[in-house]
C-alpha positions in Angstrom: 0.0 0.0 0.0 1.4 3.5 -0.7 3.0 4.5 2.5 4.0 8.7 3.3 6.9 8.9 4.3 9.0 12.3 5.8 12.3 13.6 6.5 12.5 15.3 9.7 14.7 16.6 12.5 14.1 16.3 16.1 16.6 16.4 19.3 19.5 17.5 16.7 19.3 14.2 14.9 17.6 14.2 11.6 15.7 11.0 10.7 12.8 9.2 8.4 9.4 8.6 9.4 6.1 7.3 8.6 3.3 9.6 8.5 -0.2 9.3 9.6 -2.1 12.4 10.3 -0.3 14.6 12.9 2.2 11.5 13.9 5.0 10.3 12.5 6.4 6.7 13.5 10.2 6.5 13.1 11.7 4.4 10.8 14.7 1.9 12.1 17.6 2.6 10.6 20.4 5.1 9.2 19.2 6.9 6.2 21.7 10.2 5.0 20.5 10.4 1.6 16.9 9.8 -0.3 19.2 7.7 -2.1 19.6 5.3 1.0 15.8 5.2 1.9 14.5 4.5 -0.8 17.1 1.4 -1.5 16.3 0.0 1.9 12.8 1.1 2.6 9.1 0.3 0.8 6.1 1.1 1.1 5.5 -2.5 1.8 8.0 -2.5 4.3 6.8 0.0 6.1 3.2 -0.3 5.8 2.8 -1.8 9.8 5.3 0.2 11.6 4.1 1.6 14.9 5.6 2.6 18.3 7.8 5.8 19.4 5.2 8.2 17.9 6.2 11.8 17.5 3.5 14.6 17.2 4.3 16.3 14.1 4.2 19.9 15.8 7.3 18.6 17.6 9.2 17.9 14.8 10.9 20.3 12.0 10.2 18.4 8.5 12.6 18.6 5.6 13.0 18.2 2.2 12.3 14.3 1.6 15.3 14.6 -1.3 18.6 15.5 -0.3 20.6 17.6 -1.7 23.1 15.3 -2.5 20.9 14.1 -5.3 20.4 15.5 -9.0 16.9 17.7 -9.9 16.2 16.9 -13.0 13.3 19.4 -15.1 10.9 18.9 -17.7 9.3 21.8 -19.4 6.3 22.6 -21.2 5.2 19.2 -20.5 0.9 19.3 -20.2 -0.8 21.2 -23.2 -2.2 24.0 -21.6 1.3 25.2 -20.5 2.6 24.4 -24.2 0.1 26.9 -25.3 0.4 29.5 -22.9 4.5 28.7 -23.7 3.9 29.4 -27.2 4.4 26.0 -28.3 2.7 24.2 -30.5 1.6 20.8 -28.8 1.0 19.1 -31.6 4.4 20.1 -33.4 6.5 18.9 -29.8 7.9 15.3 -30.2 10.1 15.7 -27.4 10.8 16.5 -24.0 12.5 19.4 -22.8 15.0 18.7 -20.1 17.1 21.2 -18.0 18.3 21.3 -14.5 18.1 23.0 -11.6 20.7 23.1 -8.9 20.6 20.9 -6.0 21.7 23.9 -3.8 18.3 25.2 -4.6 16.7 22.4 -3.0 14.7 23.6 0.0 11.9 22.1 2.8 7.9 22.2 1.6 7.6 25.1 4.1 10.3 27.6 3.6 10.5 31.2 2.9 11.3 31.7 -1.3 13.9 34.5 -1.0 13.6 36.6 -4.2 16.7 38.5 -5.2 16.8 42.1 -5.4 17.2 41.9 -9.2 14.6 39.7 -9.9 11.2 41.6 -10.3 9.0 38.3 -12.4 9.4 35.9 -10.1 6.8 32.6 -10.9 5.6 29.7 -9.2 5.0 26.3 -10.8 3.5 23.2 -9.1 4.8 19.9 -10.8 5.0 16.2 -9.4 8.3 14.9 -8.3 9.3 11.2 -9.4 12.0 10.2 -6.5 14.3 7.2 -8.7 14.3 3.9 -7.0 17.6 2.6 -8.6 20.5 3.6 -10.5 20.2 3.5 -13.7 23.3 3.6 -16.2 22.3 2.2 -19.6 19.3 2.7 -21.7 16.1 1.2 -20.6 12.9 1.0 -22.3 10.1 1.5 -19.4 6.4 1.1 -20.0 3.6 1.7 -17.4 4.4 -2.6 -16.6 8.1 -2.0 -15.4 7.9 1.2 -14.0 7.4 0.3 -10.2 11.4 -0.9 -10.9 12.7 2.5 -11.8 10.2 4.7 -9.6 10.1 4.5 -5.8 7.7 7.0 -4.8 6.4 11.1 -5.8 6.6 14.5 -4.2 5.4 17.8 -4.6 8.0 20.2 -6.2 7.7 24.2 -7.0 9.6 25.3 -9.7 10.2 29.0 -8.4 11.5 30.9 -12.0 13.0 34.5 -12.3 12.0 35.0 -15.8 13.7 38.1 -16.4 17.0 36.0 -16.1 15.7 33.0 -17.9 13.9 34.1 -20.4 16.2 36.9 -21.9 19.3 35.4 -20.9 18.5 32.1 -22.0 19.3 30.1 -19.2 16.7 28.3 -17.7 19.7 26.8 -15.4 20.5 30.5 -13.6 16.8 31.4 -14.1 15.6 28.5 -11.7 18.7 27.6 -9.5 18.7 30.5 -6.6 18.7 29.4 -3.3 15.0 28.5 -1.8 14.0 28.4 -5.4 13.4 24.5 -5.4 10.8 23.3 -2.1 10.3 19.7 -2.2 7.6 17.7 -0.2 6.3 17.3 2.5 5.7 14.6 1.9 7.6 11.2 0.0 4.5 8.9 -0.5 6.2 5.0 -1.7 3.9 3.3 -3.7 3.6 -0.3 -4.5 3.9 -2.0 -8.2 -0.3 -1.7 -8.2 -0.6 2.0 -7.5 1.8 3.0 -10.1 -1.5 3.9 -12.0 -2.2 6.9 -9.8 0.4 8.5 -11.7 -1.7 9.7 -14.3 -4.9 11.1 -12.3 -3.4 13.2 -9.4 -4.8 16.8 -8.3 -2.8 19.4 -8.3 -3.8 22.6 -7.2 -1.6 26.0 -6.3 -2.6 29.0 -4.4 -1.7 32.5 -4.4 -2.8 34.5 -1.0 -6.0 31.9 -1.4 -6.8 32.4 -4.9 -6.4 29.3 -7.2 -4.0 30.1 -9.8 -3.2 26.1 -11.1 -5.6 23.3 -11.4 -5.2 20.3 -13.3 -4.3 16.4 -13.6 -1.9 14.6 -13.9 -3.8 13.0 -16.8 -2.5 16.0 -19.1 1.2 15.0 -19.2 2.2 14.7 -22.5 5.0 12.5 -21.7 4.1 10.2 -18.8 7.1 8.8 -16.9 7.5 6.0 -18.1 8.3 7.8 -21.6 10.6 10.4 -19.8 12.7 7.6 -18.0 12.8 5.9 -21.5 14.4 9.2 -22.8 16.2 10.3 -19.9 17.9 6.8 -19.9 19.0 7.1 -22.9 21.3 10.1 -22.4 22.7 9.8 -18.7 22.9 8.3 -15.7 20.4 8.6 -12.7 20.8 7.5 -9.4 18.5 6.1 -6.7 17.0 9.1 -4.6 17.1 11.9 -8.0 14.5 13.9 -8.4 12.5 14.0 -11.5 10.2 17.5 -11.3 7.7 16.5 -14.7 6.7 19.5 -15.6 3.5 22.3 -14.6 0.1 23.0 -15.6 -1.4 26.3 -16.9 -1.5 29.0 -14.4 1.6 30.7 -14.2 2.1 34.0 -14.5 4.4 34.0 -17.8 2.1 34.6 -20.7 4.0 34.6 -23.9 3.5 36.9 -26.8 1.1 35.1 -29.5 2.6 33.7 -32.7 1.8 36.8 -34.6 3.5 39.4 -31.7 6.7 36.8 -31.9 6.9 37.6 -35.7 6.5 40.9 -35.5 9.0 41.2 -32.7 11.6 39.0 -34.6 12.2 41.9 -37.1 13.1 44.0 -34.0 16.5 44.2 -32.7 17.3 42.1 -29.6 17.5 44.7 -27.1 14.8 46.3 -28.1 12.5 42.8 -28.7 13.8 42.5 -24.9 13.2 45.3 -23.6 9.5 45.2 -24.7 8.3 41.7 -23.8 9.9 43.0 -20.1 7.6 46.0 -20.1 4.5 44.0 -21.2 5.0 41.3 -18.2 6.0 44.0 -15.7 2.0 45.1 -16.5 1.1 41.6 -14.7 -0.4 41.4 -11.5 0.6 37.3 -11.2 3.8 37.4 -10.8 5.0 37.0 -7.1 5.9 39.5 -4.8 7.0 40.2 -1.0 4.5 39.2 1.4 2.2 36.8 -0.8 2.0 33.3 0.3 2.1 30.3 -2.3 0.1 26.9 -0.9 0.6 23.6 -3.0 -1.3 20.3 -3.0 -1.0 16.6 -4.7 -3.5 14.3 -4.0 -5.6 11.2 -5.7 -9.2 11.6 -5.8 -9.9 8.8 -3.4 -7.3 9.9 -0.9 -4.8 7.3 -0.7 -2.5 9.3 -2.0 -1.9 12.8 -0.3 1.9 14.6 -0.5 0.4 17.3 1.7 0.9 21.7 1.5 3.5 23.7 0.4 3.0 26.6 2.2 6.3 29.5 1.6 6.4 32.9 1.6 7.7 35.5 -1.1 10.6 37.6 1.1 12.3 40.0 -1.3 
């Protein structure tokens, strides 16, 4: 059964746990990396543990990956977002892959600290694959063998300064500041049987209480199994990586339409810049001191919940 699992510190020792509503049951064991649990640990495993229970309120929880581990990015990876993008889905064959840095890797409740440069910062809610094994040659995965590469999911929010990715061109530097990456709070295992719930999870993102992102899983464009296929096929992952697979529509990016793009191309760079800045400046979505962003991945029925994000903009 899929099993939640946490990351915590308490008494200045950090541990794992199991947890079930507002207690968490330590798990036995030494476990410094996600890399470690995940090897050693399963859902099965873990489904009966009781005794020693912690109230969670007494505990600090932490990012369920370490940062030890690779964060690997998918983009423009449901429809929606391919439009509001400016890509054509139907015209998009393949998946786009970046990274952010592992530095940026932060817990589910922390403070996103915007740099004083940075004036379009963006939010993106995306599910987390967490990588059971290593994996160093090309694999082809289909929904029937995924259970062997996949060990569990987590919430991710892909904090982006688009006025350093976008006319820079580096995604990479756009996404990578510190607090720019929260994971969890949750790791929820799941068990060769439940790997199905990977296409019909909720996921919903707040800004100061309005919904800004609200959509399914069921949109991916390339489910996981296709995106370990790929992935496989060009490097080497490691038990305990972090797969982030990509956001709904919602954000606060809009990008100019097809016709604005061709228009702009006959501009010179600076100035095709310095206008799409202007014309996003004018939007009230993107983040700023003060707001509060909540994020939420769960299955309909409720057997799988990987809890709120809950972090505040500080500039």
């Amino acid at each position: 059964m899929a099993v939640h699992v946490v990351r915590y510190a308490h008494q200045s020792r950090i541990q794992w746990g199991v947890v079930r509503g507002q207690t968490i049951t330590p798990i036995p064991g030494d476990f410094t990396t996600s890399g470690e649990l995940v090897q050693h640990a399963s859902g099965h495993d873990l489904a009966d543990l009781r005794g020693n229970e912690l109230r969670r309120d007494d505990v600090q929880v932490l990012s369920p990956v370490t940062r030890n581990q690779q964060l690997i990015c998918l983009g423009a990876n449901y429809r929606s977002h391919m439009i509001d993008s400016g890509v054509d889905p139907d015209a998009k064959s393949f998946n786009m892959v970046f990274r952010k840095a592992s530095s940026c890797i932060v817990s589910a409740d922390s403070d996103v600290v915007c740099p004083s440069h940075v004036t379009l910062l963006d939010y993106e809610i995306e599910l987390g694959l967490v990588i059971r094994r290593d994996i160093t040659a090309p694999r082809v995965v289909t929904d029937d063998n995924l259970h062997e590469l996949v060990a569990g999911v987590t919430i991710v929010n892909d904090y982006s300064a688009r006025d350093v990715q976008l006319p820079q061109m580096q995604f990479y530097k756009g996404k990578s500041y510190r607090t720019f990456g929260p994971v969890g709070p949750h790791l929820c295992l799941l068990e060769p049987g439940e790997m199905h719930y990977l296409r019909d999870l909720r996921l919903t993102l707040s800004v100061n209480g309005e919904v800004r992102q609200n959509a399914s899983t069921s949109e991916l464009v390339h489910s996981p199994a296709d995106t370990l296929t790929e992935l496989s096929g060009l490097q080497d992952l490691h038990a305990g990586d972090l797969i982030a697979t990509g956001t709904p529509s919602g954000c606060a990016l809009r990008v100019p339409s097809p016709r604005m793009q061709r228009i702009a191309a006959l501009l010179p760079e600076a100035t095709r810049w310095r206008l799409f800045l202007r014309s996003q400046a004018q939007r009230s979505e993107y983040l700023k001191p003060g707001d509060v962003v909540e994020s939420h991945i769960a299955s309909g029925d409720g057997v799988i919940d990987l809890g709120v994000q809950r972090n505040r903009v500080l500039g």
